[in-house]
C-alpha positions in Angstrom: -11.9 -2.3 -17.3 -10.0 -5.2 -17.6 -8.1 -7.2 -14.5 -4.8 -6.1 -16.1 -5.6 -2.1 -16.6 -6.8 -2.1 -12.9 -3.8 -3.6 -11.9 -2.0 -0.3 -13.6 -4.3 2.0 -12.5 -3.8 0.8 -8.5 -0.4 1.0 -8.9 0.5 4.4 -10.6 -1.8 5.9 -7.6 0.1 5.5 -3.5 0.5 2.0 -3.8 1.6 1.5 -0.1 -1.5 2.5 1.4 -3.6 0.6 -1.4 -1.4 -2.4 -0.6 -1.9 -1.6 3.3 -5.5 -1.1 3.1 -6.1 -4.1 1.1 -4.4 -6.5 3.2 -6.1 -5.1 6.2 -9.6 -5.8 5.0 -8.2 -9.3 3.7 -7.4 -10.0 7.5 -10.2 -8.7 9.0 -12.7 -10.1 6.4 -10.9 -13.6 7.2 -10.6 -14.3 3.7 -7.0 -15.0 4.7 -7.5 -18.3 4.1 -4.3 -20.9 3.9 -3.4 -21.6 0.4 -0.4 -23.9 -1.0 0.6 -26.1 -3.9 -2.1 -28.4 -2.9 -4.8 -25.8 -3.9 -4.4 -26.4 -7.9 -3.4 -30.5 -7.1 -6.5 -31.0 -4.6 -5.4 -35.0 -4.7 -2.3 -34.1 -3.0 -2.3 -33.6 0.8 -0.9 -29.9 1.7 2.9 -31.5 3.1 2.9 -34.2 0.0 6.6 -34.6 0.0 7.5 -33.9 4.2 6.5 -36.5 7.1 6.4 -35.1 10.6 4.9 -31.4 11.6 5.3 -28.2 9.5 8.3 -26.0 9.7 7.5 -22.3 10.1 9.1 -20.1 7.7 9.0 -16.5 6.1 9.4 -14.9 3.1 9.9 -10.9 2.2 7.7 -9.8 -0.7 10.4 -6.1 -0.7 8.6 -3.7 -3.1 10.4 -0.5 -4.3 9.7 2.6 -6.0 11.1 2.9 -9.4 10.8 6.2 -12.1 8.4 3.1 -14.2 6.5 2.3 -11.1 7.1 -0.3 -8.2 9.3 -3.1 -8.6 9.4 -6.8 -6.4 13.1 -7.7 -5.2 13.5 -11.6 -5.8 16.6 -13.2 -5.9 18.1 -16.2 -8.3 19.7 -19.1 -5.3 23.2 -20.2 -6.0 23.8 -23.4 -8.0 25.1 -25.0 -5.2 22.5 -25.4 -2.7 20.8 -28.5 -1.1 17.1 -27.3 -2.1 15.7 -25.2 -4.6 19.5 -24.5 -5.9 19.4 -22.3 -9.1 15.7 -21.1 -8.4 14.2 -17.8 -8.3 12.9 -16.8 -4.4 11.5 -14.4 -2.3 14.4 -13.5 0.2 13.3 -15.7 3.6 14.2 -18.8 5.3 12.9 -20.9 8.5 11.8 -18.9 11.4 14.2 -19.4 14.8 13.4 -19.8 18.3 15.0 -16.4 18.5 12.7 -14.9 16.2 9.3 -12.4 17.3 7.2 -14.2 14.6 7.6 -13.7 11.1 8.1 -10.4 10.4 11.0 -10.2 12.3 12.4 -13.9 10.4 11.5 -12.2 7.1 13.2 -9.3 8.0 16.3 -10.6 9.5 16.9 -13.2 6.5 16.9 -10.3 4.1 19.4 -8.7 5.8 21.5 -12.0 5.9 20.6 -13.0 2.0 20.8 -9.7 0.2 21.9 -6.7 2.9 18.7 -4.9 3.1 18.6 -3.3 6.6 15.5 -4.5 8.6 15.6 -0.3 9.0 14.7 0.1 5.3 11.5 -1.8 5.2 8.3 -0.8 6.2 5.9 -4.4 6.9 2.3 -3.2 4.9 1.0 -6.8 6.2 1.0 -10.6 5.4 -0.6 -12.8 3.0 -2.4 -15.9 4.7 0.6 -19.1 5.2 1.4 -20.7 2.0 2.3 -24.2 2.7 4.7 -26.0 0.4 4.5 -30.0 -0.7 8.4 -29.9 1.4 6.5 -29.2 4.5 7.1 -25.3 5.2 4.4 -23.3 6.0 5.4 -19.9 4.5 4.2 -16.9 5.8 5.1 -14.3 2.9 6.0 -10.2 4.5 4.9 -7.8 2.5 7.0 -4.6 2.7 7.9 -1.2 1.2 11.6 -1.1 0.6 12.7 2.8 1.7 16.2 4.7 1.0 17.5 2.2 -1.6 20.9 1.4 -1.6 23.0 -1.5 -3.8 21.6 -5.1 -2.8 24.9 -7.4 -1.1 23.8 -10.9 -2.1 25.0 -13.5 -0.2 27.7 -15.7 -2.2 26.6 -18.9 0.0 22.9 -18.5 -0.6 22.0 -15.7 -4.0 24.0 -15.9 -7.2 21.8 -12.6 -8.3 19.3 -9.5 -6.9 16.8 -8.8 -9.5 13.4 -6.7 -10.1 10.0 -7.6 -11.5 7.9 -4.9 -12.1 4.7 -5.1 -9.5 2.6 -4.2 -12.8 3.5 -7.1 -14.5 3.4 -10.0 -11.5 -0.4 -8.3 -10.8 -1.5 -9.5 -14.6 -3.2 -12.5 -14.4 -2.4 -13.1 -18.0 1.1 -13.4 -17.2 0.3 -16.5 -14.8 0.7 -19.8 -16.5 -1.0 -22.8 -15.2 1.6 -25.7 -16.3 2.0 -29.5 -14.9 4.5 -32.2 -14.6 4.2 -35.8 -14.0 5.2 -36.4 -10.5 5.1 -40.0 -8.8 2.7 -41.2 -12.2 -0.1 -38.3 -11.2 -0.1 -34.9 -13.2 0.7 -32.1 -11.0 0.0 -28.4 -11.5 2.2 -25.4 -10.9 2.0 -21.4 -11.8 4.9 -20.0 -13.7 5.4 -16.8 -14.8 8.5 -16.2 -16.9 10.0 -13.0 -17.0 12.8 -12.3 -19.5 15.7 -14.9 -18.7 14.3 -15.4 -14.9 11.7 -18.9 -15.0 9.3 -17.5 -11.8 8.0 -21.3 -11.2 6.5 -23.3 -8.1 6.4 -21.9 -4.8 7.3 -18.8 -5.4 4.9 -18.2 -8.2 2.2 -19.4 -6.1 2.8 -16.6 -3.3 2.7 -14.2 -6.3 -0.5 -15.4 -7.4 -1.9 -15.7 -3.2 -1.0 -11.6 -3.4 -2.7 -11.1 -6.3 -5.7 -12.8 -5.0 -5.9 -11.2 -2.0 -5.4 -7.8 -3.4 -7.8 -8.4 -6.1 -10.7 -10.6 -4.1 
């Protein structure tokens, strides 16, 4: 059975619980292990672009049950914005003071970004901290997204609310390896395009770290 007819086959069964289970053993296994854009630039320190200590941040991998199967809420950023602007993302942001850890940050920036209710999502687990070449170390949320209502993006932060089936983000043959030139060295990136959304960077790199750790 091939990597992409698994992935179908775990998800047309009770995909939270897989999901759940699989995390679990990730965590207690301690194959959890940090992962970033340095992992496919090893040349490149993990904060390449960021002087000073990492900032803590989260990110809300919001999966839903669709009549096709489950679906991954991402959103497209507005135009406008200081970083990342016109990207796709994973609803999430910086963690503050005020925040119990990441689950809670994740949680509470979703509700701020796109109007999910911290009420509708049930937290399956984390991936291990994803840390970012702009000096974030990302701790994606992984969560079931219950009683679906409409999505309120944010005009200040999300021009769009959009779904990727969880089939098709779980196929490794839909994961590009591309590079750039960046400061006269070639670096190397994941993209996975999707229709007319370009999935690129950091965000493509959490989706490959979940597949990875569901598939390890």
């Amino acid at each position: 059975m091939t990597s992409s007819q698994t992935g179908r086959a775990i998800f047309d069964e009770d995909w939270t619980e897989i999901l759940r289970d699989r995390l679990a053993v990730a965590e207690r296994e301690k194959r959890r292990l940090e992962t970033g854009d340095h992992v496919l630039n090893p040349d490149l320190p993990p904060y390449a672009r960021w002087e000073g200590p990492p900032r803590d941040a989260a990110v809300l991998i919001g999966i839903l049950q669709r009549g096709e199967g489950p679906s991954v809420v991402l959103t497209q950023r507005t135009g406008h914005l200081t970083s990342h602007a016109g990207q796709v993302a994973f609803p999430g942001g910086k963690i503050d003071p005020t925040d119990n850890g990441p689950v809670e940050a994740a949680l509470r920036e979703a509700d701020e970004e796109i109007g999910l209710s911290p009420s509708q999502v049930e937290p399956l687990g984390n991936l291990a901290p994803y840390l970012t070449g702009s000096g974030y170390r990302v701790v994606p949320v992984i969560g079931a997204i219950r009683d679906v209502e409409p999505f309120h993006p944010n005009p200040d932060e999300v021009e769009d609310v959009f779904e990727v089936p969880l089939n098709f983000l779980m196929n490794p043959a839909n994961h590009q390896k591309l590079s750039r030139e960046w400061q006269g060295k070639r670096r190397y990136f994941y993209a996975m395009p999707f229709g007319e959304r370009y999935i690129w960077g950091v965000t493509a790199g959490i989706i490959r770290s979940f597949y990875e750790t569901v598939y390890s």
